[in-house]
N, C-alpha and C positions, 0 to 999 in steps of 0.2 A: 630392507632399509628402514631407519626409523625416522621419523619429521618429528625435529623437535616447536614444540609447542610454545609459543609467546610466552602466553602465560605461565607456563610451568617453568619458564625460562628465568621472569623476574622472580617468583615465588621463592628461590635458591637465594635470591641478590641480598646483600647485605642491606637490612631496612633503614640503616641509619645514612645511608649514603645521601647526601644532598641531590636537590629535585634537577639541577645540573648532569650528576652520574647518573643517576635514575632514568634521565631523558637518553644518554647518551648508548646504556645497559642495552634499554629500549630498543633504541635504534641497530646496534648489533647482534641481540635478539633473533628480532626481523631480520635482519640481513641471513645470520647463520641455519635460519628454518626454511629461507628462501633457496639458500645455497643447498642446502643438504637434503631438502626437497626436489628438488629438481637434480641430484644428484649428477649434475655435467656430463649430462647426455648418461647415462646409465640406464644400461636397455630395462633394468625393471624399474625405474621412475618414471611417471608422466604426468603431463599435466594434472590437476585436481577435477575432478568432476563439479559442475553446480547444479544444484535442486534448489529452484527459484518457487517458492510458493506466493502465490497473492490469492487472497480472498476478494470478499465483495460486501462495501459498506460497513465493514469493521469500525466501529468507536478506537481509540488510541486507549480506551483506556476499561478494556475486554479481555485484560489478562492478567490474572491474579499475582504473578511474581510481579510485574508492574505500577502494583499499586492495590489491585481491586481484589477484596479479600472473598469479595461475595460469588465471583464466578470461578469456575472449576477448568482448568486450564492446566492439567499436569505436565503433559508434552510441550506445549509452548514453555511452561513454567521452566521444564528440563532446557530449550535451546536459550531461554534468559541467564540460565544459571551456568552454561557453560559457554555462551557466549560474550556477544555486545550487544546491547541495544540503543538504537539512538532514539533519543525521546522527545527532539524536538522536529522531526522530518514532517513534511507534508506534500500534500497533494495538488499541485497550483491548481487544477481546472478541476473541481470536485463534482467528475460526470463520467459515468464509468469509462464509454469508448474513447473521450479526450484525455484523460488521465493513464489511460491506456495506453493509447499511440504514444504520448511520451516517453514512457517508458521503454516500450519500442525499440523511439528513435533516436534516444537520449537530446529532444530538442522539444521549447517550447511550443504551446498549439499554434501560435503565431508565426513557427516554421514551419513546421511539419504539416498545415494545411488543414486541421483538423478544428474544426468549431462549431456554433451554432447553425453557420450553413452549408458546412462541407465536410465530410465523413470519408471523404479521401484522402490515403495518406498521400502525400510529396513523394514517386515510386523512385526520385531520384535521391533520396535518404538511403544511408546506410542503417542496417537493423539489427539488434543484441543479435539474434539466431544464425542471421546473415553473416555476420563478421566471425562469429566463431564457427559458424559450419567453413567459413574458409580458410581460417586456422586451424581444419580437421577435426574438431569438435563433432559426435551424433548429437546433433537438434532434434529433442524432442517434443510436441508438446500435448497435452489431456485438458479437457475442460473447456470453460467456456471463452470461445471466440467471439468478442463484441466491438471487433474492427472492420474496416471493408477488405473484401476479398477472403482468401483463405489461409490458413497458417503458413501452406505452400509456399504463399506467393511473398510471403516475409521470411523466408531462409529455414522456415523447419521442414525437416525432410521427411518426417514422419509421424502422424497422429491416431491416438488410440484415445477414446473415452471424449472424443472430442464431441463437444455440445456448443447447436447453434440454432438459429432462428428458422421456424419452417419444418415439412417435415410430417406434420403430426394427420394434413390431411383436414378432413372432415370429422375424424374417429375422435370420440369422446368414451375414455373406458368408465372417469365417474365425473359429478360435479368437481372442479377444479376451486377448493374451500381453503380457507388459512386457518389454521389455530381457533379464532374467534368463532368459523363458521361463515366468514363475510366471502364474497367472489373474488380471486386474487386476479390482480391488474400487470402482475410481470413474470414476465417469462412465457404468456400464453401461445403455445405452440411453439415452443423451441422441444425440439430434440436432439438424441446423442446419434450419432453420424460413424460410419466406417469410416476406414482412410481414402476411400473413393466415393464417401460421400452421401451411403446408403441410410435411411433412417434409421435406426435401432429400436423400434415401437417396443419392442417389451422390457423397456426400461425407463416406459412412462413418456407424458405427452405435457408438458413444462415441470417448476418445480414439484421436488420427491420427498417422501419421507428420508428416505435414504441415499439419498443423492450423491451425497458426499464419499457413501463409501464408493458408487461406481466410481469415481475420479480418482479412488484413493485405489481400487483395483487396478486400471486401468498404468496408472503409476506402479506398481509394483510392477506389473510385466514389463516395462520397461528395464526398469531398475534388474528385475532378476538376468537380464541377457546378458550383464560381464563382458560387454563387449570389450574388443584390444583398445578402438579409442576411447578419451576421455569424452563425456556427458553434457549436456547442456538438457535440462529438462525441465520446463516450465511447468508447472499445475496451477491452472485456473481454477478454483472453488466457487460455486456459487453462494456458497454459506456467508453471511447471516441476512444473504437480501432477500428482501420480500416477495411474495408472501412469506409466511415465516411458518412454514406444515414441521409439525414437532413432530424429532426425529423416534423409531418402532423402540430404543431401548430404554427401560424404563429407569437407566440409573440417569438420566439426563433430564430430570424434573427439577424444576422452581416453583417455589408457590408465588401466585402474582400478589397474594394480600402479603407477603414479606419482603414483596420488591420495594427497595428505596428510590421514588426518584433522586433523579439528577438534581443538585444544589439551586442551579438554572435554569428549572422548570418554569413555564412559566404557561398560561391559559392561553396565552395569544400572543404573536410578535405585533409591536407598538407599529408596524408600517409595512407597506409592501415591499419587498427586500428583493424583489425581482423574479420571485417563483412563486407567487401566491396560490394562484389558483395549480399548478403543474400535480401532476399526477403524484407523483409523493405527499404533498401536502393536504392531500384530502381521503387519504388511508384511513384516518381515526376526525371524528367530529371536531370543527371547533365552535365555540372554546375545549382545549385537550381538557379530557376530563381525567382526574388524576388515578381512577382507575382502569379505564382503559390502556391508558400510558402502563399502569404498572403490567396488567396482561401481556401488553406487546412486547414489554422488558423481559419478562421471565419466558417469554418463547425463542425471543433475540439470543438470549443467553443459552435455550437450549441446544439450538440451532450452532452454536458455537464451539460447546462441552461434547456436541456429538462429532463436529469438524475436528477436532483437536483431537480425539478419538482415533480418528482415520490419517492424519498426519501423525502419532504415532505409530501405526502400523507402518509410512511410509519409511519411516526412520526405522523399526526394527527390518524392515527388509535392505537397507543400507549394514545395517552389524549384521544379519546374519548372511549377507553375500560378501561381506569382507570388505565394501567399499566405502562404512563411512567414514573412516578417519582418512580418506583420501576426497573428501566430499564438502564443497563450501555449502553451506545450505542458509538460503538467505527469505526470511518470513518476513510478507508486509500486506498489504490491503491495497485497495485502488483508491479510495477515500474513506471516511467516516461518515457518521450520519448524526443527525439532529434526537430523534425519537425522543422527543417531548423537551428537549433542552430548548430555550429560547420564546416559546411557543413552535417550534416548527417542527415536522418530520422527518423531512428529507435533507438532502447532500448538497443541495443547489444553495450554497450560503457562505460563510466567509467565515465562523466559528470556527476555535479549535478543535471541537469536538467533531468538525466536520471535515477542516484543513489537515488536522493532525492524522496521523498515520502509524500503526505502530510498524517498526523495525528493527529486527534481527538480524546477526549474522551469528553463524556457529561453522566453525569448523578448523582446517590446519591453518596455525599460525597465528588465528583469531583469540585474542584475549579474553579470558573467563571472567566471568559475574563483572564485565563492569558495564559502565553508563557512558554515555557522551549526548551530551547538549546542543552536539552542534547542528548547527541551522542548515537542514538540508534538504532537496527534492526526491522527491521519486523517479523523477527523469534520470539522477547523477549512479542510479544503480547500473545502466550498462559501460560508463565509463568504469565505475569500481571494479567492473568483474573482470574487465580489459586487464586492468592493471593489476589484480590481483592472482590472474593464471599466467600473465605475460603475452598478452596479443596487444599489439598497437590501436589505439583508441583511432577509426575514423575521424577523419576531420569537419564531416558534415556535422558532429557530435556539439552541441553547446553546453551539454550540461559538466559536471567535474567531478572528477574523483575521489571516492571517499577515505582511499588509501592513504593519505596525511591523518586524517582524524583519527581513522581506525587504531595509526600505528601510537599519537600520542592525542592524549584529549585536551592537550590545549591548542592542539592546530585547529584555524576557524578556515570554510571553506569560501562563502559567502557572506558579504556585508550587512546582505539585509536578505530576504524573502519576498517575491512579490506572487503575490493568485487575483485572482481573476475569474468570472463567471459571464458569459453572452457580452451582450451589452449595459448593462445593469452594474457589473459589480467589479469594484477592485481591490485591492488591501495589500498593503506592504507591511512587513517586520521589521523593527529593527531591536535587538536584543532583547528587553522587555517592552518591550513598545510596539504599538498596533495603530493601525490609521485603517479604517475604511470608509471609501466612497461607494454611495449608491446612487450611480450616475443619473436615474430616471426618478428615482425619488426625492430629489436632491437632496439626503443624508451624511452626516457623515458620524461617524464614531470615534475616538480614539479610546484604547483599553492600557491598564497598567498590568500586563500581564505576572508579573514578579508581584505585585500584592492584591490580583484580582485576578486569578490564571481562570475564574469562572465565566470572566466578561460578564460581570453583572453592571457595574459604573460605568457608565459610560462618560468620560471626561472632557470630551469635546466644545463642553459651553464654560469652562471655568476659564478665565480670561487670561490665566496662570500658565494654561498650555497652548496660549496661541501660537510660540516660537515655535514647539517641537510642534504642532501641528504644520506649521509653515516648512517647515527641516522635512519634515518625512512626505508632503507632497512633494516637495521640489526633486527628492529622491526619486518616488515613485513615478514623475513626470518622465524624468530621463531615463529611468529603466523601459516604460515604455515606448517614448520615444526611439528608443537606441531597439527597440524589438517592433517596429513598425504595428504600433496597436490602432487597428483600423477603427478606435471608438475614441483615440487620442482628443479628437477636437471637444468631446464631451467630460472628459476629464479638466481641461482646460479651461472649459466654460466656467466650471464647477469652482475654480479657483476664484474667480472673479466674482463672486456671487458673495 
């Protein structure tokens, strides 16, 4: 049986048809790929399988079909080119394990329980793995677990190449060095784990040179079982978080005196922004010196070009087992990071370079080389998969599905975007428009993101924008009101001030 393809589908369509038949084409498209895909119960169709990848502290903008001509990104470049990407998604809570659980449990951290003082999910949430291992889906997951409890205990029924906290012992095989030569501060004593839990010491005792291929191994055995049911298979990557140990191949080199910084570089951030002193921000000296920054950049980047490496082997093990055109395959990150943009390092910030997220989807039905704008979360990825294999979205579920945007790119999902950081930090979106509060510093910002997407201007003091500032707090008041934000009363304050 053959799945016809969205996009191969408009590609036939008469180009002069008005954006009316065009939408409507569209629309039947989708229906006839959905239809003839799931061919009405015909014993050789089944659901699609998904290959969920997320990395760790990805920039949005670390992928050369995307934008960025200076990094080497083939295989990601291949799922841009034959898929969708949306290029305005983000990460509301930019901290790996809260960014995480969202995704999860397709609910914000102010549901799901997850935040600066509590690391437990809500066990009474429903979760991506969960819901579809009980639509018969094999849940699988590899990589790194940086939630409470165990993959187990969130509906995967089975983990290989799984890497977590703990583990490594006393045993030190050498100094634990980055790139630079300095002592790295994350990941120390995590190991990779049996499915019962065992440590796997000879595949190293936190980050690896080669780390990524075990994940990317670890994924293939899966992948090769061809099991009768459809897939659900998560890979965790630890690539491109720090330390950053440049990976053994040698076609995976930068030279750092050729690295460009960031447009938005800057020597120091003008204010405490609510993670001053935190372990990410004191990686590299401040004031950032601009070549250090560029050092950390052409390591970052290699660390990336060697991941993208191993996610294409994931994918030729998908064609040459016969399952990828039966395969959603959906690429994104847990947040971004700063690395010298702003003055700052790390993820704990309100930047797009740190909110923004890149995302992919490639697969049946999914539309080729195009784009979509639309304003979305990371959380709204388990409702999309819901909808896009046919299993009903849980109703503990807040976040929303991508399947409107996906199918045309002028459906908008949400109104505006709001993220959030501890007690420190808020910021809402609304189309080009940015407002942040830094509750403890008493700050605020607004950005013109449409003729300033670098957040350089800050326009918050021109007397011209005190309406839209006034418009997008009262926004961002009720969004959190209406999500019970236990720092409400200092957002509040803040108005008054």
């Amino acid at each position: 049986m053959r799945t016809v393809d969205c996009g191969e589908y408009l590609e036939i369509a008469d180009e002069s048809v008005s954006t009316k038949w065009y939408g409507l084409r569209w629309s039947i498209g989708w229906i006839l790929s959905i239809v003839l895909f799931v061919g009405f119960g015909s014993a050789e169709a089944r659901q699609p399988n998904i290959l969920f990848i997320m990395t760790d502290d990805q920039r949005p903008d670390t992928i050369a079909a995307l934008g960025n001509p200076a990094i080497r990104t083939p295989n990601l470049d291949g799922l841009v080119q034959g898929g969708t990407a949306f290029t305005r998604a983000i990460a509301a809570y930019p901290v790996c394990h809260v960014s995480r659980a969202e995704v999860l449990t397709g609910t914000s951290a102010f549901r799901n329980g997850i935040g600066y003082h509590n690391r437990i999910i809500d066990p009474v949430l429903a979760t991506w793995a969960g819901t579809f291992r009980a639509a018969g889906y094999q849940t699988w997951f590899v990589g790194k677990w940086h939630n409470d409890g165990q993959p187990k205990q969130r509906g995967y029924e089975e983990t290989h190449g799984l890497y977590t906290a703990g583990g490594g012992g006393t045993e030190q095989r050498s100094p634990y060095l980055d790139h630079a030569g300095s002592p790295g501060t994350g990941y120390t004593g995590w190991t990779f784990k049996t499915d019962d839990g065992k440590p796997e010491l000879e595949k190293g005792i936190g980050l690896t040179s080669d780390i990524s291929r075990y994940f990317a191994d670890a994924a293939i055995e899966f992948i090769e079982r061809k099991t009768a049911e459809p897939f659900f298979l998560h890979v965790a990557f630890t690539a491109p978080h720090d330390p950053r140990i440049l990976p053994p191949s040698g076609s995976h080199v930068y030279v750092a005196e050729k690295m460009i910084l960031p447009k938005n570089f800057r020597a120091d951030h003008p204010f405490d922004h609510g993670n001053f002193k935190g372990r990410d921000e004191v990686l590299l000296a401040i004031p950032r010196q601009p070549e250090e920054v560029r050092a950390e950049l052409a390591a970052y980047y290699a660390v990336i070009s060697a991941l993208d490496e191993q996610i294409g082997r994931m994918i030729a093990a998908l064609k040459a087992t016969g399952q990828l055109e039966n395969t959603l395959i959906i690429f994104t990150t847990d947040q971004g990071l700063a690395l010298g943009s702003h003055g700052l390092m790390g993820k704990q910030n309100m930047y797009e370079h740190t909110l923004g997220v890149p995302l992919i989807f490639n697969g049946p039905g999914v539309p080729k080389g195009e784009r979509r704008e639309t304003a979305c979360y990371l959380r709204d990825l388990f409702p999309t998969a819901c909808e896009f294999v046919g299993i009903t979205i849980p109703e503990s579920v807040e976040a929303r599905s991508l399947m409107p945007a996906l199918r045309d790119a002028r459906q908008s999902i949400h109104p505006n975007l709001v993220s959030y950081f501890t007690d420190t930090q808020r910021a809402i979106r609304e189309g080009p428009w940015k407002l942040v509060l830094y509750l403890k510093a008493n700050q605020t910002q607004l950005f013109d993101l449409a003729n300033d997407p670098d957040e350089i201007h800050d326009l918050s003091a021109i007397p011209e924008k005190a309406a839209r500032i006034a418009d997008l707090r009262g926004k961002l008041t009720t969004w959190l009101t209406e999500h019970a934000d236990p720092n409400l009363a200092a957002v509040l304050e803040m108005e008054t001030k």
